[in-house]
C-alpha positions in Angstrom: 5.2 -62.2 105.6 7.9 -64.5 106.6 9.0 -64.5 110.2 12.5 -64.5 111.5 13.6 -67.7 112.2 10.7 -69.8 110.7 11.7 -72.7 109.2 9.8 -75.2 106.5 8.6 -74.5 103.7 7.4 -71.0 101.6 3.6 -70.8 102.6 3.7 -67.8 99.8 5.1 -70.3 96.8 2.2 -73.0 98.0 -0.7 -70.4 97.8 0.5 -69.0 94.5 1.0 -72.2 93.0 -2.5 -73.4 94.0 -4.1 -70.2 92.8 -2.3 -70.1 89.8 -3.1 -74.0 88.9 -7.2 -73.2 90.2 -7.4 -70.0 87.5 -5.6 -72.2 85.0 -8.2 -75.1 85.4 -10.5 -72.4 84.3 -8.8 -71.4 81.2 -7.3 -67.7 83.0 -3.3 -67.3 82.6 -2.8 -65.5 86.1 0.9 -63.4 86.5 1.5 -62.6 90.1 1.9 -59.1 91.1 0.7 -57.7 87.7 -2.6 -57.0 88.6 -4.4 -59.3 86.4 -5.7 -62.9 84.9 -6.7 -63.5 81.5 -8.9 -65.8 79.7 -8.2 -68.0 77.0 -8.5 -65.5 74.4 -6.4 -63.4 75.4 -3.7 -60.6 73.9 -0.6 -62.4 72.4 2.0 -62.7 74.7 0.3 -64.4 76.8 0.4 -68.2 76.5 -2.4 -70.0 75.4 -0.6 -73.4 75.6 -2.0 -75.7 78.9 1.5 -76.2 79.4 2.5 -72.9 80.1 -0.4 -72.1 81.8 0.4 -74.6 84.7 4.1 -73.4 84.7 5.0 -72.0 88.4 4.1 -68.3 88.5 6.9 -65.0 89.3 7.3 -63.8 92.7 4.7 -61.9 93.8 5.6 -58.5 94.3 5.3 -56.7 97.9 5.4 -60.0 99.5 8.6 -60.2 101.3 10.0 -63.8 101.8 13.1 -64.9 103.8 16.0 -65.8 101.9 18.3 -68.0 103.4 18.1 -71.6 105.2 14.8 -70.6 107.2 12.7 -72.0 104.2 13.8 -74.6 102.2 12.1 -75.0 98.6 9.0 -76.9 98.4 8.7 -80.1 97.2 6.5 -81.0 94.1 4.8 -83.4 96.1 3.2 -80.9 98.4 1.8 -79.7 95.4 0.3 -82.1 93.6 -0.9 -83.8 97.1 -2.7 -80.0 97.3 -4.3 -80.3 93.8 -5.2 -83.4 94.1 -7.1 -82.8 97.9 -8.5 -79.6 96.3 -10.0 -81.2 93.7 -11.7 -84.0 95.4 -13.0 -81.3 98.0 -14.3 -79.4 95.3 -16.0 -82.0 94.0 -17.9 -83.0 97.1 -19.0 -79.5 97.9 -19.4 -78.4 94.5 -22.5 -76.8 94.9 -22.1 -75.0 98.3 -19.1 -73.2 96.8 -21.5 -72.0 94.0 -23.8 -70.6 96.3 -20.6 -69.2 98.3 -19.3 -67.6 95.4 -21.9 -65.9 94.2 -22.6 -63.9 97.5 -19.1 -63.1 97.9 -18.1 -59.5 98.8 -14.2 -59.1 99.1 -11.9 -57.3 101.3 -9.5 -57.8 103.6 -11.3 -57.7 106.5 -14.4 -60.1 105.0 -11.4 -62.4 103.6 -9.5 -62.7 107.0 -13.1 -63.2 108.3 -13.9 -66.1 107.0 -10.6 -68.1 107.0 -11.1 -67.6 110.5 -14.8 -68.8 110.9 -13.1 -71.7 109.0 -10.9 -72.6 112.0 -12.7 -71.5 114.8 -13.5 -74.9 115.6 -10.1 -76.1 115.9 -7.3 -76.6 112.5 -6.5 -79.8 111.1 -5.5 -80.6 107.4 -9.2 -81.3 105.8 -9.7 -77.4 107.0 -6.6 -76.1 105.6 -7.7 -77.5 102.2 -10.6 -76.4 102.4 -8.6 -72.7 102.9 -6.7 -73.2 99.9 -9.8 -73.9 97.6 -11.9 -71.6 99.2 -9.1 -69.3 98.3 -9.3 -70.4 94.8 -13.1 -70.2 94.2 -12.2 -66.6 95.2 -9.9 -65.8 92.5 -11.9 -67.4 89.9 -14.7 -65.5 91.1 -12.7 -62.4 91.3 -11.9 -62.7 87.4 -15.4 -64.1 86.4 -16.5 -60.7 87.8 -14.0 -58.6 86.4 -12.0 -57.8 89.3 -8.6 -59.7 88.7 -6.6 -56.9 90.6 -8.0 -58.8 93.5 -6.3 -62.2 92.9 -3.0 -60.8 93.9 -4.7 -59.4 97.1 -6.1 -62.9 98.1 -2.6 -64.4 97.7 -1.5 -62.0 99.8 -4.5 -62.0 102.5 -3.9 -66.5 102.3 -0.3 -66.0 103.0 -0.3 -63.7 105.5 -3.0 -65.5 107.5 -1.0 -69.1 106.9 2.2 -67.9 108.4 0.4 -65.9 111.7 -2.5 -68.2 112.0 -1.9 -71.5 110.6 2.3 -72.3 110.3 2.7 -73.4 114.0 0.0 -76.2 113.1 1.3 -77.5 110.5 4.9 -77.7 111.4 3.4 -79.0 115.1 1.3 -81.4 113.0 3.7 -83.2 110.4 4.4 -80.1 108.1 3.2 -80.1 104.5 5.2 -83.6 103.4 4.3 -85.3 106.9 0.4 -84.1 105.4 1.4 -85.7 102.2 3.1 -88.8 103.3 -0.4 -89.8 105.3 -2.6 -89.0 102.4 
């Protein structure tokens, strides 16, 4: 949740976006806080067009967000910089998140788990991508198997452990355009 007197950007808008641009790379049309994510054969009503597929997702519901001049909107830079890091992570370790995925078990407390086996070393920014894709791979997983209710939950679980574990860091450490600026 958002803390008093945080400023920077919305950690929750980054994490959805990501998720919802990782399912849509799949073909799955994911809308936040209804519980689901669909393929590309899906019911009507939901679009089937790329371009509305990678169009920014609704608020996710239960997740409470600061309004005011604490956050300030996030530019599309930070974004795309995201993706684009994402991507060329995935790439690299293409086949350990195979092997990953397919022994995944998810809950909260396995989730929390290992985002923080992922920084027990230290943060820095290649581990927080590596956050945000492993958070992806978990989504896709979660609708390969059947079990889209959970992407909601691991937007929620990624955005809660951003703003109590990893917010300090990055605003200590550049923030997200000081991240994209030394790309």
């Amino acid at each position: 949740m958002a803390h008093a007197g945080r400023t920077g950007y919305d950690n929750r808008e980054i994490v959805m976006k990501y998720i919802h641009y990782k399912l849509s790379q799949r073909g799955y049309e994911w809308d936040a806080g209804d519980g689901s994510a669909l393929g590309r054969n899906s019911p009507l009503g939901v679009p089937r067009d790329p371009a509305a597929r990678t169009s920014p997702p609704p608020p996710l519901a239960g997740l409470a967000v600061a309004q005011g001049p604490a956050l300030s909107p996030v530019p599309p830079v930070v974004h795309l910089t995201l993706r684009q890091a994402g991507d060329d992570f995935s790439r690299r370790y293409r086949q350990d998140f195979a092997e990953m995925s397919s022994q995944l078990h998810l809950t909260p407390f396995t989730a929390r788990g290992r985002f923080a086996t992922l920084f027990r070393d230290g943060v820095n920014w290649g581990r927080i991508v590596a956050f945000f894709e492993f958070g992806g791979v978990m989504c896709v997983e979660s609708v390969n198997r059947e079990m889209s209710p959970l992407v909601d939950n691991i937007a929620l679980w990624m955005t809660e452990y951003l703003n109590r574990h990893l917010h300090t860091w990055i605003q200590d450490n550049g923030g997200w355009v000081g991240a994209c600026l030394s790309e």
